[in-house]
Backbone as a ProteinNet text record, in pm:
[ID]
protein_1_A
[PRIMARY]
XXXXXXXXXXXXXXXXXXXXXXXXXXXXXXXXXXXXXXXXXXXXXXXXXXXXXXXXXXXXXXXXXXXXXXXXXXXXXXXXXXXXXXXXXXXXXXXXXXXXXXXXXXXXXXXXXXXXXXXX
[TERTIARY]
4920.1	5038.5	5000.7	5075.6	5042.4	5065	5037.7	4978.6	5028.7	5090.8	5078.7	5113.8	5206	5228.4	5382.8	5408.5	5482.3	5525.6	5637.1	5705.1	5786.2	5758.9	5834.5	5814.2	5979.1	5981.2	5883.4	5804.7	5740.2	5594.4	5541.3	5414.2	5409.6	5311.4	5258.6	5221.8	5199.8	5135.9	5088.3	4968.1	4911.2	4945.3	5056.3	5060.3	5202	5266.9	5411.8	5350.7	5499.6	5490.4	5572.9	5474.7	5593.1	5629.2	5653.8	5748.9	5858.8	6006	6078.2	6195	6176.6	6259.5	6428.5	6493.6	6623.2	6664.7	6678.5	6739.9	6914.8	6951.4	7143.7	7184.7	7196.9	7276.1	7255.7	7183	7214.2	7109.9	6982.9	6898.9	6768.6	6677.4	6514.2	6457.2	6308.4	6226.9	6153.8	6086.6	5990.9	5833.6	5771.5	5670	5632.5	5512.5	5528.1	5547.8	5566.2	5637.2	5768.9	5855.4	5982.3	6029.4	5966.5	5899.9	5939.9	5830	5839.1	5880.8	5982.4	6059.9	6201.8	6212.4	6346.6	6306	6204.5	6192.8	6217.2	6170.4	6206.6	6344.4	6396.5	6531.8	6639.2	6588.2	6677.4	6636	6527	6484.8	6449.5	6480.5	6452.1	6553.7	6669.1	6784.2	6803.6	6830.1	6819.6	6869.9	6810	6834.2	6871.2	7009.8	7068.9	7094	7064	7156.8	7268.1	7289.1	7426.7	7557	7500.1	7573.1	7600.8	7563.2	7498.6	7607.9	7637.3	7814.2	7705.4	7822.3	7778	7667.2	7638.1	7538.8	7382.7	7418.9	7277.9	7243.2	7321	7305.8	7180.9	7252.3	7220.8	7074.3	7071.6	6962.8	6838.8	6882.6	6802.7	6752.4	6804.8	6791.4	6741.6	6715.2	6628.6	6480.8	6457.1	6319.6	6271.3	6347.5	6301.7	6207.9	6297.4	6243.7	6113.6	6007.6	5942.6	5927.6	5904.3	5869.5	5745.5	5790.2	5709.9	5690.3	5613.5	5546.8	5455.9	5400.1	5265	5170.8	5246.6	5168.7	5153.3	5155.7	5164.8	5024.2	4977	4816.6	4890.3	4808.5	4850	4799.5	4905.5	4831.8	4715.6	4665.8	4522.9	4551.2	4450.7	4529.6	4490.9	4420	4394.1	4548.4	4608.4	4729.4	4867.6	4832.7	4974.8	4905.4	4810.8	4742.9	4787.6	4794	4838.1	4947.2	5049.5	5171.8	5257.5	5208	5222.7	5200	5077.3	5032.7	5125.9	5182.9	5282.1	5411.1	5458.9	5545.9	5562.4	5648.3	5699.6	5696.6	5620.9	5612.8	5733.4	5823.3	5934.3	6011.6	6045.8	6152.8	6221.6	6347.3	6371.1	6370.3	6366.8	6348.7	6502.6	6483.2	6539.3	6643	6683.2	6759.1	6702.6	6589.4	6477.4	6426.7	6434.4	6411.7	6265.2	6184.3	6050.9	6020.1	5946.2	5867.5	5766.6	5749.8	5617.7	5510.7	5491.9	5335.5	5287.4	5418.7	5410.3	5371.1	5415.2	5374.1	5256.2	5222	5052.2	4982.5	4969.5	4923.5	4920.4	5007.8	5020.1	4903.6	4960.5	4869.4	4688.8	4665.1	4509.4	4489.5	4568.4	4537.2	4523.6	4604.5	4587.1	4485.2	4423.7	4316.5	4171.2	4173.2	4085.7	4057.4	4181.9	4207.8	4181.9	4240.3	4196.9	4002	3956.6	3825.4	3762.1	3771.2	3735.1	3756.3	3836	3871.3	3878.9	3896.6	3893.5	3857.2	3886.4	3806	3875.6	4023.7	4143.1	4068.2
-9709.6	-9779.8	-9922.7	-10052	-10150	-10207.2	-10267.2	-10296.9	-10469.8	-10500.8	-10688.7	-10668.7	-10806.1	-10821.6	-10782.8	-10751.2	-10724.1	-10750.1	-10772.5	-10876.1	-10727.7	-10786.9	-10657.2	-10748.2	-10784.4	-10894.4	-11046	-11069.6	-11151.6	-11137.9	-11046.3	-10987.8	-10973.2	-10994.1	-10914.8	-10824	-10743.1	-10670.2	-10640.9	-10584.4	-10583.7	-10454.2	-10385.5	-10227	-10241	-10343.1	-10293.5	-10254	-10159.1	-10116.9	-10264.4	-10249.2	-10380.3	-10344.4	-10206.4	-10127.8	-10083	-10048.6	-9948.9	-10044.3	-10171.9	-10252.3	-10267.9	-10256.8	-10292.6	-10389.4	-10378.2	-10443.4	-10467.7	-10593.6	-10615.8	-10535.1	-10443	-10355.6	-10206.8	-10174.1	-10068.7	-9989.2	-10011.1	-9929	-10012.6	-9974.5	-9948.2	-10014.5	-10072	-10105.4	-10020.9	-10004.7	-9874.2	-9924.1	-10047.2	-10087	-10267.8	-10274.8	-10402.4	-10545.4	-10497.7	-10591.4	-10606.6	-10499.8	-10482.9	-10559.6	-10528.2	-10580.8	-10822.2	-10813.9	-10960.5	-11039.6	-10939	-10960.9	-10995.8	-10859.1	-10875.1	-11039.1	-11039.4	-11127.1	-11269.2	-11285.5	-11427.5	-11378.4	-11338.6	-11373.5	-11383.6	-11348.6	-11351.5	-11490.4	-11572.9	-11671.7	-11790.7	-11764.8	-11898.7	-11845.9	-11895.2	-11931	-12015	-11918.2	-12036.6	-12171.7	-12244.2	-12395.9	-12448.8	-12478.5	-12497.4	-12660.8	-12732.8	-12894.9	-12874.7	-12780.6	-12762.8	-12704.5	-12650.6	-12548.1	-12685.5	-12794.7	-12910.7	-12943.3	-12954.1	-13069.1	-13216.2	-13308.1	-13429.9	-13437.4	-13391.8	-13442.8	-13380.3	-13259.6	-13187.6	-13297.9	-13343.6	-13464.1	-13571.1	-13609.2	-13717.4	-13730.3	-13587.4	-13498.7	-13525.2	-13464.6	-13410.5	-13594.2	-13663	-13804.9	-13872.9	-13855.7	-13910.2	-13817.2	-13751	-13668.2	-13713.8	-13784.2	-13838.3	-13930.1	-14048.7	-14174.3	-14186.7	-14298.8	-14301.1	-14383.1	-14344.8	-14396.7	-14517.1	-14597.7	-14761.6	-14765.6	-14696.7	-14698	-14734.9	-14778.9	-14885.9	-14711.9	-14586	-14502.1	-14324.6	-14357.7	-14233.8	-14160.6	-14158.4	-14099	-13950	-13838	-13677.9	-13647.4	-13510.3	-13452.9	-13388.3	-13376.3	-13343.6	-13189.1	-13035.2	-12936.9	-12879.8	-13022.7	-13062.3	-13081.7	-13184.5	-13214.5	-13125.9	-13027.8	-12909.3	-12804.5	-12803.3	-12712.9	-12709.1	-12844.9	-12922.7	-12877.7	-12895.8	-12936.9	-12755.6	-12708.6	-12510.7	-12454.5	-12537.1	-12480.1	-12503.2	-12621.3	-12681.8	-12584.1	-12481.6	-12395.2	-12342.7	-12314.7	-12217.9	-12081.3	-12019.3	-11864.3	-11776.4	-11819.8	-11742.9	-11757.2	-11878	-11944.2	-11851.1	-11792	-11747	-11852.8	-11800.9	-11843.3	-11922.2	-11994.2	-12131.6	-12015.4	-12074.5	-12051.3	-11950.4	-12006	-11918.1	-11802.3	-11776.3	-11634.8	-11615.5	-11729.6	-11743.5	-11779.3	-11701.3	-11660.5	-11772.8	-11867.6	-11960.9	-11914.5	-11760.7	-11703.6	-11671	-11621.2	-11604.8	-11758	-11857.9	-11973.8	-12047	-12002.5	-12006.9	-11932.1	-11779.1	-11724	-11728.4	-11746.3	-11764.8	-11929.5	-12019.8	-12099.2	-12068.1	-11993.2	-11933.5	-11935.4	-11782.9	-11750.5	-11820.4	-11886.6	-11932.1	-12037.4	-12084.2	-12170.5	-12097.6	-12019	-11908.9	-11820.2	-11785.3	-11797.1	-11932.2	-12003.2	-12145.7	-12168.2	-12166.1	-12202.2	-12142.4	-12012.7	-11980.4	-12005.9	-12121.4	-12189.9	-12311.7	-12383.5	-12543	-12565.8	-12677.2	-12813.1	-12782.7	-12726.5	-12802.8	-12772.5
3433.2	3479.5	3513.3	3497.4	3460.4	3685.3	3691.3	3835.5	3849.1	3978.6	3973.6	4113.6	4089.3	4288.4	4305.8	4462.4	4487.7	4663	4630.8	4778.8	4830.8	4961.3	5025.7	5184.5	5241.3	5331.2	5317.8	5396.3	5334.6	5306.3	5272.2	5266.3	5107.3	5050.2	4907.7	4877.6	4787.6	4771.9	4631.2	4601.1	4453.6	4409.4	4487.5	4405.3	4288.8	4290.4	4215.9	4065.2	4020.3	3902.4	3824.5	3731.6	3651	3522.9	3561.2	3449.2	3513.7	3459.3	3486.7	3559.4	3574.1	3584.9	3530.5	3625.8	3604	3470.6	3368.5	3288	3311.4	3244.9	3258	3247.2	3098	3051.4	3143.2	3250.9	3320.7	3314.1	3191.8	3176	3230.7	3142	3253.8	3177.8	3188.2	3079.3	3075	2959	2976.9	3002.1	2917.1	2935.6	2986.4	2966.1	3070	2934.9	2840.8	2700	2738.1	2758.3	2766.4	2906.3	2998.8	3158.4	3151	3083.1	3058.5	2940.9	2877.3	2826.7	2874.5	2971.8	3031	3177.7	3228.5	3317.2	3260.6	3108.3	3053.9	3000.2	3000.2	2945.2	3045.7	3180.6	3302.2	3356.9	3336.9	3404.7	3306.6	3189.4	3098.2	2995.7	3008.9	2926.5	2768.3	2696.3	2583.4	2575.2	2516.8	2530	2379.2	2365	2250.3	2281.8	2201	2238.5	2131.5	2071.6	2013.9	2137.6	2265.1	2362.1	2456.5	2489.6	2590.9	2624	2730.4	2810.9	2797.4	2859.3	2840.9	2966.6	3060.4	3149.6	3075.3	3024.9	2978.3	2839.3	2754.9	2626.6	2679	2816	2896.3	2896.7	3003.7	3034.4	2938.6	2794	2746	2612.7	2638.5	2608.5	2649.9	2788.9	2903.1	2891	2840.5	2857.3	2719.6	2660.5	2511.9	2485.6	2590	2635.2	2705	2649.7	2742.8	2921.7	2954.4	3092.9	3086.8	3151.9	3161	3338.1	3355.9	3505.7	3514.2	3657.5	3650.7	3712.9	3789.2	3881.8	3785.9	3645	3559.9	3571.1	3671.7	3663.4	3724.8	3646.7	3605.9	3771	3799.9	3943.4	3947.6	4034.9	3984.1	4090.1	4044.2	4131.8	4214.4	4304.7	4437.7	4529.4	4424.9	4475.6	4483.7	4392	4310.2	4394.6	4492	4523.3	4706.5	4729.2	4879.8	4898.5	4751.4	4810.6	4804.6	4745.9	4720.5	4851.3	4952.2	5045	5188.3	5158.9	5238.2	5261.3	5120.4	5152	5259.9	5333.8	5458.3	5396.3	5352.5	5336.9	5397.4	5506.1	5565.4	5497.3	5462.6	5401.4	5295.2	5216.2	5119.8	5038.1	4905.9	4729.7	4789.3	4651.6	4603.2	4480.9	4467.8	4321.3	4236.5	4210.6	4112.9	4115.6	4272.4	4321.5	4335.9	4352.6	4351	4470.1	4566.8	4711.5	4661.1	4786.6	4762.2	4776.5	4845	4783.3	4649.3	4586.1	4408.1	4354.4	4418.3	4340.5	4377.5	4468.1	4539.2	4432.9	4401.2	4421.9	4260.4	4226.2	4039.6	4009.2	4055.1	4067.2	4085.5	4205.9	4172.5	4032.1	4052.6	3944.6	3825.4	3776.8	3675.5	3660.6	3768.8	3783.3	3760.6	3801.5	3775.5	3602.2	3584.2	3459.8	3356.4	3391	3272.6	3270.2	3379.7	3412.8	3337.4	3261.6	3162.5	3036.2	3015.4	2853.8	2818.6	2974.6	2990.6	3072.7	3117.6	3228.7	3326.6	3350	3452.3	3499.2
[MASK]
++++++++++++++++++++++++++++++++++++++++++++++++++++++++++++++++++++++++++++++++++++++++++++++++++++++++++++++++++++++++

């Protein structure tokens, strides 16, 4: 059985199942493909610029362009590392439904993870 984290008030925990998950249509996932499958399709929306109102056009015209700044030096994840830590852990999720220990804690990880393939 496939194993990750799991929130329960504001505490973690490393036992959840990350199978068997509630899907829209009423049923379950069965495995952890189906799992983060259903999690990206509930949290990353397709992005059509054929679907776009006029502010998303705008939007997406402005990310085109480049930027002429004198202060474009990259964060370093010393700094993405500060500012994660700064979270209020009590606090509830934003919109996203993302607990700032998941975004701590994904962050490790993935630092930990990369260190084995690159520099970050």
């Amino acid at each position: 059985m496939e194993r990750g984290l799991q929130i329960r008030g504001r505490e973690i925990t490393k036992q959840a199942d990350l199978i068997n998950s509630k899907a829209s249509n009423s049923t379950y996932t069965t495995d952890i493909q189906s799992t983060i499958n259903q999690v990206m399709d509930h949290f990353i929306p397709e992005d059509s610029e054929y679907s776009d109102r006029v502010h998303h056009k705008s939007s997406r015209q402005q990310v085109t362009e480049t930027l002429h700044t004198t202060d474009d030096d990259a964060f370093t994840k010393q700094e993405i590392q500060a500012v994660l830590e700064k979270f209020d852990p009590r606090k509830a999720p934003g919109e996203d439904a993302l607990h700032s220990e998941v975004l701590l804690h994904t962050f490790r990880s993935f630092l930990t993870f990369s260190r084995r393939f690159t520099s970050f």
